[in-house]
C-alpha positions in Angstrom: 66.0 -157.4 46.5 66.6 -157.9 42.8 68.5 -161.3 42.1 71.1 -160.2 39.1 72.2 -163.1 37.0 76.5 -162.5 35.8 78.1 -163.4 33.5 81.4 -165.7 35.2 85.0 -163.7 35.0 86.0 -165.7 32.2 83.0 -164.7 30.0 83.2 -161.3 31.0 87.1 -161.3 30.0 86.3 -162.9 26.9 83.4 -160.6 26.2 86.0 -157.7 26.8 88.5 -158.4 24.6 86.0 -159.7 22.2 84.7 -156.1 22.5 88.3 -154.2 22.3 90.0 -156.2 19.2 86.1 -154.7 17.4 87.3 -151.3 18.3 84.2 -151.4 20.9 83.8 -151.1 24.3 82.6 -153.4 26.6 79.4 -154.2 28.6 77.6 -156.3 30.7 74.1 -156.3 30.8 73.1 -157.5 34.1 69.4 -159.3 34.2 66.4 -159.0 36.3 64.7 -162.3 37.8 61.4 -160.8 39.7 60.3 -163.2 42.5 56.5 -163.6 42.5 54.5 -164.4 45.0 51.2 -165.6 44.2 48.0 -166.9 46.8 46.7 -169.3 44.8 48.4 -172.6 43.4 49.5 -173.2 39.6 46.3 -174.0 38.1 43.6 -172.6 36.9 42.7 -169.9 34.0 44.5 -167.0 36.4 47.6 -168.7 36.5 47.7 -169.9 33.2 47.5 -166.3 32.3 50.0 -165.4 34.4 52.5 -167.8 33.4 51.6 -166.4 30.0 52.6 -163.4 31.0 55.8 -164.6 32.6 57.0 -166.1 28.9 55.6 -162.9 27.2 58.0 -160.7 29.7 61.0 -162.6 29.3 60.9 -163.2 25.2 60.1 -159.5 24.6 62.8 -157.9 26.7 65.0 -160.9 25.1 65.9 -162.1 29.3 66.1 -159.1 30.5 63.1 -159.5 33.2 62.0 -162.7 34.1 60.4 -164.3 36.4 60.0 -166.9 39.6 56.9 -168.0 40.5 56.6 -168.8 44.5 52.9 -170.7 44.5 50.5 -171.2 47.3 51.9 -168.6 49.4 55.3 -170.5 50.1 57.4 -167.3 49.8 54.8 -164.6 52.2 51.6 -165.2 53.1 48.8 -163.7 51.3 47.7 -160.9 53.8 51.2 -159.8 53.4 52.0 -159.5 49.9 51.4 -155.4 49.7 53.9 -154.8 52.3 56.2 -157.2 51.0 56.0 -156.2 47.3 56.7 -152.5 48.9 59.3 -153.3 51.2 61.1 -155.2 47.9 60.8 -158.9 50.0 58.9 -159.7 47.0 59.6 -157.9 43.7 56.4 -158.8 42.1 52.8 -159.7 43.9 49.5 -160.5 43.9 47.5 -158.1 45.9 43.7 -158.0 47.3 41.9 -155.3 48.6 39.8 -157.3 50.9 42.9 -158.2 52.9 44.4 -154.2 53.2 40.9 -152.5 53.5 42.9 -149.3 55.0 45.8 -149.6 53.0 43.7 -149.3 49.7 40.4 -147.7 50.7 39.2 -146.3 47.4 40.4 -149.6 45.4 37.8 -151.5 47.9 34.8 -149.9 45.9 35.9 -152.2 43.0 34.8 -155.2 45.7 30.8 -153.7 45.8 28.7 -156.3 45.9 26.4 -156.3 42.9 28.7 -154.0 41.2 29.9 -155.2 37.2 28.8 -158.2 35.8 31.2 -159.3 33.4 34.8 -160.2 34.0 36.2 -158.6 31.0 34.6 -155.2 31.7 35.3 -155.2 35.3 39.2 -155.8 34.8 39.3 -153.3 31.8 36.9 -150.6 33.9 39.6 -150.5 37.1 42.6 -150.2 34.8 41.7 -147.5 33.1 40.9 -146.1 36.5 43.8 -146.7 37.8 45.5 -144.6 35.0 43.1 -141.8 35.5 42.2 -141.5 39.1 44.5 -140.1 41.3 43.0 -141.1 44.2 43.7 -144.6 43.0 47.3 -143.7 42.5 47.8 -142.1 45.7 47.2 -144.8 47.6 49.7 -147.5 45.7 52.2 -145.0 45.6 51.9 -144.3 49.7 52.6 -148.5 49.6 55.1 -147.6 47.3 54.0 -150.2 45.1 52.7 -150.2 41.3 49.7 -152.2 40.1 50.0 -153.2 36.8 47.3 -155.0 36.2 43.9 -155.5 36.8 42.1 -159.3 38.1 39.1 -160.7 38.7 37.7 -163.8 40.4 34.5 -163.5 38.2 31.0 -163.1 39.7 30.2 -164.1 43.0 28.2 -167.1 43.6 27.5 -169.2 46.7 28.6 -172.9 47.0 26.8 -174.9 49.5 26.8 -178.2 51.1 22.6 -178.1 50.8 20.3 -175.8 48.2 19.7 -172.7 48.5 17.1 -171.5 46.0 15.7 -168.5 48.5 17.1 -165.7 51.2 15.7 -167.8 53.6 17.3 -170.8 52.9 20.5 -168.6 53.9 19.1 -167.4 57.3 21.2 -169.4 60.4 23.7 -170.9 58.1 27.5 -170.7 58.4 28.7 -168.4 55.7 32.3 -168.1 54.6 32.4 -164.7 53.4 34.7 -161.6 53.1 34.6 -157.5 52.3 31.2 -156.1 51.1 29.0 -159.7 51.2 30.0 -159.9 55.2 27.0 -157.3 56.1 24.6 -158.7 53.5 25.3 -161.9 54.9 24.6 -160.8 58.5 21.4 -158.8 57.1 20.0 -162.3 55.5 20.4 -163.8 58.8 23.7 -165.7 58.1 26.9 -166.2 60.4 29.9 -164.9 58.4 32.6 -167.0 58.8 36.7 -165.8 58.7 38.3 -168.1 56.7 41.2 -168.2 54.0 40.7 -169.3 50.6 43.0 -171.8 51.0 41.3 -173.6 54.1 38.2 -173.2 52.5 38.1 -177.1 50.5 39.1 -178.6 54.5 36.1 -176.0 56.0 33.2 -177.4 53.8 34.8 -180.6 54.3 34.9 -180.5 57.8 31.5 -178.7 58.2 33.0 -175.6 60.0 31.4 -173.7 57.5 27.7 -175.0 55.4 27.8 -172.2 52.7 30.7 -169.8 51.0 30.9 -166.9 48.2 32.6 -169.0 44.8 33.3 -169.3 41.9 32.4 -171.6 39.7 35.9 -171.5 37.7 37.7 -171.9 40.9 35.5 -173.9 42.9 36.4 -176.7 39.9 40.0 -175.7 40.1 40.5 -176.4 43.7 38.0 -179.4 44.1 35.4 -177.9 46.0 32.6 -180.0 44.0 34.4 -182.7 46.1 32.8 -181.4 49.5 30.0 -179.3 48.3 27.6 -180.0 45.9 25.5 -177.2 45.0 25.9 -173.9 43.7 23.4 -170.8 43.9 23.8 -168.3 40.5 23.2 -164.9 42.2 26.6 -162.7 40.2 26.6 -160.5 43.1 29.5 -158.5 41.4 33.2 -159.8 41.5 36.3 -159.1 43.7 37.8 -156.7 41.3 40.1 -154.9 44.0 42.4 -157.4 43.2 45.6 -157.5 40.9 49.2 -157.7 40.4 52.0 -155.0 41.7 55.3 -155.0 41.1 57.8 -152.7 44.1 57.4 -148.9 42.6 61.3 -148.5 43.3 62.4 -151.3 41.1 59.8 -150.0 38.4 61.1 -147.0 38.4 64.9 -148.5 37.5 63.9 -150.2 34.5 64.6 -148.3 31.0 62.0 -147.0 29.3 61.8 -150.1 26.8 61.6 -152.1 29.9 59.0 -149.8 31.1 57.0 -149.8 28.2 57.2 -153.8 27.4 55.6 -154.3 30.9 52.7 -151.8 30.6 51.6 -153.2 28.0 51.9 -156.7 28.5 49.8 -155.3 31.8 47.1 -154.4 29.7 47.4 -157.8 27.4 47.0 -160.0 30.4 43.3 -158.9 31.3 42.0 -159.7 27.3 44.7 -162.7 27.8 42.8 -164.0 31.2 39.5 -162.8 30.6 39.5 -165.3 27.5 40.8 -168.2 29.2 38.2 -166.8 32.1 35.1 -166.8 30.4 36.2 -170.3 27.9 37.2 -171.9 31.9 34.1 -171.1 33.3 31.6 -172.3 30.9 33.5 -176.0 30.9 33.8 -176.2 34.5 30.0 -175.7 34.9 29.1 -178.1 32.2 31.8 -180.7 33.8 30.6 -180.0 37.1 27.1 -180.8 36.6 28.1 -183.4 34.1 29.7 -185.2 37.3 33.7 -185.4 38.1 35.1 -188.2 39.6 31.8 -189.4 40.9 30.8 -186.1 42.2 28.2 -183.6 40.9 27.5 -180.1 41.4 23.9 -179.1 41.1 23.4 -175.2 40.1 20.4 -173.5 41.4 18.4 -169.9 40.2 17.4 -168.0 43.5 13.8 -167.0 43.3 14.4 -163.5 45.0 17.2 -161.3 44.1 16.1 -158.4 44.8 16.0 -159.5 48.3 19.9 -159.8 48.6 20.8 -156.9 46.5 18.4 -155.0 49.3 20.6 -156.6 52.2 23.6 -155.5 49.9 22.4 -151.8 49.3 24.5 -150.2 52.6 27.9 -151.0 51.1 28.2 -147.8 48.9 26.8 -145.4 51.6 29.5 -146.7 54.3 32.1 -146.3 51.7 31.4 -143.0 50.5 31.6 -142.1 54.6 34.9 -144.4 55.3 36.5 -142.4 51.7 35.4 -138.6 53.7 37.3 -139.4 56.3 41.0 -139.4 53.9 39.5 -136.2 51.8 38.3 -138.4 49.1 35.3 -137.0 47.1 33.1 -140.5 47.3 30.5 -139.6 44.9 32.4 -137.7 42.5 34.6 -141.0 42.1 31.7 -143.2 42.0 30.4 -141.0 39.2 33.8 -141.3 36.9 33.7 -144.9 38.0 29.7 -145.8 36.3 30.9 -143.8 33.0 34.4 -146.0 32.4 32.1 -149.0 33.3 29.5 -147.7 30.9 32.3 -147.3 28.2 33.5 -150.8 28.3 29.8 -152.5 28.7 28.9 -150.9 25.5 31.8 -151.4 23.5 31.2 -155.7 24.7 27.7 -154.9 23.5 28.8 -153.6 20.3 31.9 -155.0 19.3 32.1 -158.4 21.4 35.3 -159.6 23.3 38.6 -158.7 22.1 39.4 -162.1 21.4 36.1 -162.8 19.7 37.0 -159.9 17.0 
């Protein structure tokens, strides 16, 4: 429910007849505070970016709409955040695909494995789908929820306690894994293993799981380089089903300045976090493999790619079927989906990064 900030009754009095000896009338504008609630904890490029975004939000509509982070899941869990954002428990939300697979069907393409590459295209590609697709919009506005902006966690890597330079080093290990890698995992002979993010650095630790899809920005960010010392570079796509929505209802109340102020600080986040992205990631390798704290992260190239794109391949043929089933046009989609990706590759080939320019 929104939180509104008054003014006390002596202000408001004083406002008043401040107001009526200027021949005005009075009024009280009443303020927004939007509670967040965010998975991960308050480091990191993401939520440097979002706290960014916080500041931005706050100075442009001069305190109008601002914002409380809850971190680490200490307001709902993370599976939960769609339903809360919707139900207005939460105003404001992170939200991830993997974790509402039937909720947000058509979003969960954006989770392919070996899908976009780079972080900056993948963000910008799913916005502007989510402005254009209706499918897209359907299915956030059945949740009664609006994403506003586009994340990614980068590409997806595996971090392991021992090498893997090969699909066979894979076979019989204990995977943590999630959406679309779960059946290439299984097909290279791995166990997948259901585990949160967050219990992932005690997992590794522990030895419940050997192996997990990373990140190398993140897996510096939470420690993991404490408990797991090598990383494999496969970039089997990104999570890109994964973003930020605020409850449609309350969106819906704000003016149209409002409205407009948070658009497009929506779309200034992703060049906002895809700089501090790309910048994060190549220190944290080079600090990784430098050695932190005594610990070092050795990163491997895998000799046979083609190998786990193969045990990938049956991804986009279940989804297409799964997508029939709710009267969506799968391949139609998919088709509108490789042209905005196309769009956005070659203006990073042409132009460079926004930020670069």
């Amino acid at each position: 429910m929104l939180k509104f900030i008054r003014s006390t009754k002596k202000a408001l009095v004083t406002a008043a007849a401040g107001a009526l000896l200027l021949g005005m009338s009075a009024s009280v504008v009443q303020a927004i505070e939007l509670r967040f609630s965010e998975l991960g904890p308050p480091r990191g490029p993401r939520a440097e970016a979002l706290q960014w975004w916080a500041d931005e939000l706050a100075k442009r509509t001069n305190g109008e709409i601002t914002v409380k982070f809850f971190w680490s899941q200490s307001l709902v869990k993370a599976k939960e955040n769609l339903k809360a954002v919707g139900a207005g428990l939460a105003e404001v939300g992170t939200v991830m695909g993997i974790y509402t697979p039937r909720e947000l069907p058509v979003w969960n393409y954006a989770n392919a494995p070996f899908g976009v590459g780079d972080p900056w295209v993948g963000m910008r590609t799913w916005y502007e789908l989510r402005q254009t697709s209706e499918e897209l919009q359907a299915e956030a506005k059945k949740r009664n929820i609006k994403i506003f902006t586009n994340y990614t966690t980068g590409p997806v890597d595996l971090m392991s306690k021992e090498p893997i330079k090969s699909a066979k080093d894979i076979d019989g290990k204990k995977v943590r894994v999630s959406g679309g890698w779960v059946d290439m995992m299984k097909n290279l002979g791995a166990s997948p293993v259901n585990i949160g993010f967050g219990e992932l650095y005690q997992a590794l630790d522990r030895g419940t799981v050997d192996a997990t899809t990373n990140y190398i920005a993140l897996a510096k960010a939470y420690k993991m380089y404490e408990v797991a010392g090598n990383f494999s570079v496969l970039k089997m796509g990104q999570v890109l089903g994964y973003g930020a929505a605020i409850n449609l209802n309350l969106y819906n109340s704000f003016t149209a300045e409002q409205k407009k102020i948070f658009d497009q600080l929506g779309v200034e986040f992703m060049d906002e976090y895809g700089r501090r992205f790309v910048e994060s990631e190549k220190s944290a390798q080079a600090a990784m493999e430098a050695g932190i704290d005594g610990h070092k992260v050795q990163f491997h190239e895998v000799s046979d790619i083609d190998v786990w794109k193969e045990a990938a391949s049956g991804y986009t043929a279940e989804w297409i079927k799964q997508v029939a089933k709710k009267g969506v046009d799968g391949e139609a989609f998919i088709k509108k989906f490789e042209e905005v990706r196309a769009k956005y590759e070659n203006e990073l080939k042409t132009k460079g990064y926004p930020w670069d320019r």
